[in-house]
C-alpha positions as CSV (number, residue, x, y, z in Angstrom):
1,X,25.0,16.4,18.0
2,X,21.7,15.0,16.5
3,X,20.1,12.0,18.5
4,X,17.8,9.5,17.5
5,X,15.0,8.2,19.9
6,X,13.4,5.3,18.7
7,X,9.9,4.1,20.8
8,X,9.7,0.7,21.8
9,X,8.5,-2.0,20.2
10,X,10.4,-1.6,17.1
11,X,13.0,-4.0,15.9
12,X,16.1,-1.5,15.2
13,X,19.4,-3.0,13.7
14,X,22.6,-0.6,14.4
15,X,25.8,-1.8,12.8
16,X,29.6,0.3,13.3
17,X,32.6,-0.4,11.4
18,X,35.7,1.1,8.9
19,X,34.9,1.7,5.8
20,X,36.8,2.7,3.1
21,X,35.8,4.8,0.1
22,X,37.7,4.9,-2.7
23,X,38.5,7.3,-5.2
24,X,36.2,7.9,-8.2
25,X,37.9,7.8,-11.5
26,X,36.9,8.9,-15.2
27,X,38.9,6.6,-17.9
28,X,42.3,6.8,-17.0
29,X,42.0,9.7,-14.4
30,X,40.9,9.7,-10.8
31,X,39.1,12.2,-9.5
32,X,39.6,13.1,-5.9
33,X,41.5,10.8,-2.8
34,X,39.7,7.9,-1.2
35,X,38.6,8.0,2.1
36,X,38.0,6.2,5.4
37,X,36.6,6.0,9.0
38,X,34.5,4.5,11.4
39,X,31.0,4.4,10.7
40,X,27.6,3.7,11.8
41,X,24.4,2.9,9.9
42,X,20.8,1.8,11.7
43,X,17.9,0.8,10.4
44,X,14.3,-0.4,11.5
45,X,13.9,-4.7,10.3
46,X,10.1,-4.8,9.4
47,X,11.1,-8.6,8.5
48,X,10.2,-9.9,4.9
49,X,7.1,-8.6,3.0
50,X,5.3,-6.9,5.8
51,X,1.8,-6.2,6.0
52,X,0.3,-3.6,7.7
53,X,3.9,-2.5,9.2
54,X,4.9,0.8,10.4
55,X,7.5,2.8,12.2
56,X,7.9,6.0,14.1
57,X,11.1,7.9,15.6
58,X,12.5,11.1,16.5
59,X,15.1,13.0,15.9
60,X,16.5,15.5,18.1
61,X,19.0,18.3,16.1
62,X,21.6,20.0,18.9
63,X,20.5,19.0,21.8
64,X,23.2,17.4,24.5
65,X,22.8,14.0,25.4
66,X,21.0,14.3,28.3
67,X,18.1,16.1,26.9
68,X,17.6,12.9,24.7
69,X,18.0,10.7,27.1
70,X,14.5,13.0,29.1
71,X,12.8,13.4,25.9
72,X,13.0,8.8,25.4
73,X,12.3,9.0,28.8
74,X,9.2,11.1,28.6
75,X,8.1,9.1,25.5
76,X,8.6,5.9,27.2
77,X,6.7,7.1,30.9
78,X,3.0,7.1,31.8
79,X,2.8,10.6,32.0
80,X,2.2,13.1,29.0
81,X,4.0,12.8,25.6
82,X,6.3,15.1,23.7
83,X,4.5,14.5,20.4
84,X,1.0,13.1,19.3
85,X,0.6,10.8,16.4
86,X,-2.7,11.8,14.7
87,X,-2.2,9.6,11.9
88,X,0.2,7.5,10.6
89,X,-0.6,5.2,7.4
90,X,0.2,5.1,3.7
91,X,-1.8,8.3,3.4
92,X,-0.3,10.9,5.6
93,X,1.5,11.5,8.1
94,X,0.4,14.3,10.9
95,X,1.7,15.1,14.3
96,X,1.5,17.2,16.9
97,X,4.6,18.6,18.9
98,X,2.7,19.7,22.4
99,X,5.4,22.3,23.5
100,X,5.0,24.6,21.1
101,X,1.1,23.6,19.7
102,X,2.2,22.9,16.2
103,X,1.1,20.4,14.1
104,X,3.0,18.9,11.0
105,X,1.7,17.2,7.8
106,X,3.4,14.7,5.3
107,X,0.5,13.7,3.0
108,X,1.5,11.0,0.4
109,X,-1.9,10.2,-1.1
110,X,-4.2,12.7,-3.1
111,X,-8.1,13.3,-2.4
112,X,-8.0,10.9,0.9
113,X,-10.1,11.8,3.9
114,X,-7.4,12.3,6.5
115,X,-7.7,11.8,10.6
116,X,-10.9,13.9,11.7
117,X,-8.4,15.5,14.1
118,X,-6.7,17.6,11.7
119,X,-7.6,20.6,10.0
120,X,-6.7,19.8,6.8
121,X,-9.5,17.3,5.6
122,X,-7.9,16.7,2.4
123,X,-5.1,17.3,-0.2
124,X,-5.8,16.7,-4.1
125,X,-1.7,16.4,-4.4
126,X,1.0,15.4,-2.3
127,X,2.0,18.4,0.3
128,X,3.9,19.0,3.5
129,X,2.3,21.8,5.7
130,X,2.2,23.0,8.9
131,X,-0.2,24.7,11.1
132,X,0.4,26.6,14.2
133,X,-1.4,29.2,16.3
134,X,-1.2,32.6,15.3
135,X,-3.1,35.1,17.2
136,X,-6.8,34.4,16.9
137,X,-6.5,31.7,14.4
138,X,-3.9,30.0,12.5
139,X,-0.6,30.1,10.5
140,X,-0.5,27.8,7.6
141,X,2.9,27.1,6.2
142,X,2.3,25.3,2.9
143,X,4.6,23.5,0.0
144,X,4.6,20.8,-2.7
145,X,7.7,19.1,-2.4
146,X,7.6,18.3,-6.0
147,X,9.8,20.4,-8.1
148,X,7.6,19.8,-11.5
149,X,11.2,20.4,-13.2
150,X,10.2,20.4,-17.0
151,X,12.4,17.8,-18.9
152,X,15.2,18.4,-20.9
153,X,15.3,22.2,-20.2
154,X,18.5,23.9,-19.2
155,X,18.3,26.1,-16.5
156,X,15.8,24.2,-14.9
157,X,12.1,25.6,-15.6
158,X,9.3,24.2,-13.3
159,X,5.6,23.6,-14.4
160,X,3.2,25.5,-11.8
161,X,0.4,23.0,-10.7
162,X,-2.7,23.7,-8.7
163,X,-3.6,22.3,-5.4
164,X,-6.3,22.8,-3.5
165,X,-6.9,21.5,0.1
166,X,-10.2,21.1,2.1
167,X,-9.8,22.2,5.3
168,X,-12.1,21.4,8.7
169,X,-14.3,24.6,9.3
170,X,-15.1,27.9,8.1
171,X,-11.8,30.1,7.7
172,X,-11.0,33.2,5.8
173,X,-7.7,34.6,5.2
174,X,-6.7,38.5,4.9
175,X,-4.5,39.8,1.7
176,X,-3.5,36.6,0.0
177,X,-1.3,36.7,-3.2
178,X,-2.6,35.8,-6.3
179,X,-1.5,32.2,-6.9
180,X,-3.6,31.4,-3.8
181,X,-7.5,31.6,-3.2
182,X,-9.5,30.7,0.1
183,X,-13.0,30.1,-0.1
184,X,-15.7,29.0,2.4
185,X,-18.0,26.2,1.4
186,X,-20.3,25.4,4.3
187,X,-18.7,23.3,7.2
188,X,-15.6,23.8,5.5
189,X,-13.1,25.7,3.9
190,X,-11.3,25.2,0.6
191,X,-7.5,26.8,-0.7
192,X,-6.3,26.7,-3.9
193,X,-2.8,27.4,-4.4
194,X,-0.6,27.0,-7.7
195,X,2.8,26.8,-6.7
196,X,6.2,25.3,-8.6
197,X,9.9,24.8,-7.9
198,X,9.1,23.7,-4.0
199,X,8.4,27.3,-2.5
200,X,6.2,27.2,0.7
201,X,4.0,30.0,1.0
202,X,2.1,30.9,4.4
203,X,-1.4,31.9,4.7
204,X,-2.8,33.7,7.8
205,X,-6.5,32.4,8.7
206,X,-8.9,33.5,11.3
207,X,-12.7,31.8,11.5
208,X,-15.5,33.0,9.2
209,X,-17.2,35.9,11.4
């Protein structure tokens, strides 16, 4: 099953009941049966216009119920934590899972300065990456979750658009295809990649003999 562990000090709202769906139609036709059962929807009450608010869970995909219950546990104990919140504002999103060493980024906003923990430093677009240890440097698993579809074209065509990142330090990368470029500038390192129809791509870096 998929469980949901929630840390404290968040108002959460969890509702069950029978609902019934029922059939779609088209004019005078109806298009498929309606349906019904017990369900359950939850969500986080930030109250009216908050300011400043924010909210954090996990989410744990096939695991039996007693490794969730351990893992709120662990997240609710003294000791140490199953994830690290780097940052966690309007901007981005970053965090690290500890057990495996790999650290995940949602960033919203383009060309903000993000935690001084993270490697990436900046993103001129939104991006989802993810950086893990790979041999003597890192993996960096890239993608722009925009599709950049181009209107009113059937089958779907997708714009490529260019985004380059800063990252924290000097890296340099070995055979790289050629919609990506890394280059070293100083204290820090910059990657261009043009990318379309939300394909990730994966860059290998090792630091700047």
């Amino acid at each position: 099953g998929i469980g949901y562990v929630v840390p404290a000090g968040q108002h959460i709202t969890l509702r069950r009941s029978h609902q019934v769906s029922h059939a779609a139609s088209s004019g005078d036709q109806t298009i498929g049966p309606s349906n019904e059962a017990d369900q359950a929807v939850a969500w986080l009450d930030h109250g009216t216009a908050p300011k400043g608010a924010g909210y954090e869970y996990a989410i744990l995909i096939n695991r039996p119920a007693a490794d969730v219950e351990k893992f709120s546990q662990t997240l609710g104990g003294n000791g140490p934590k199953p994830y690290t919140v780097i940052q966690k504002n309007t901007d981005a999103h970053i965090l690290r899972d500890e057990a495996t060493g790999t650290t995940a980024y949602a960033i919203f906003e383009p060309n903000r300065a993000l935690a001084s923990q993270s490697l990436i430093e900046s993103a001129s677009n939104s991006l989802l990456a993810m950086q893990k240890c790979s041999g003597h440097g890192v993996l960096l698993t890239l993608c722009d979750p925009v599709l950049h579809t181009k209107p009113n074209v059937y089958p779907d065509e997708y714009t490529p658009v260019e985004t380059t990142l800063v990252l924290r330090g000097s890296w340099q990368a070995g055979k790289l295809p050629p919609n990506i470029r890394v280059t070293p500038a100083g204290d820090t390192t910059v990657i261009t990649i043009t990318s379309a129809d939300g394909k990730e791509a994966e860059i290998d870096l090792t630091p700047q003999q």
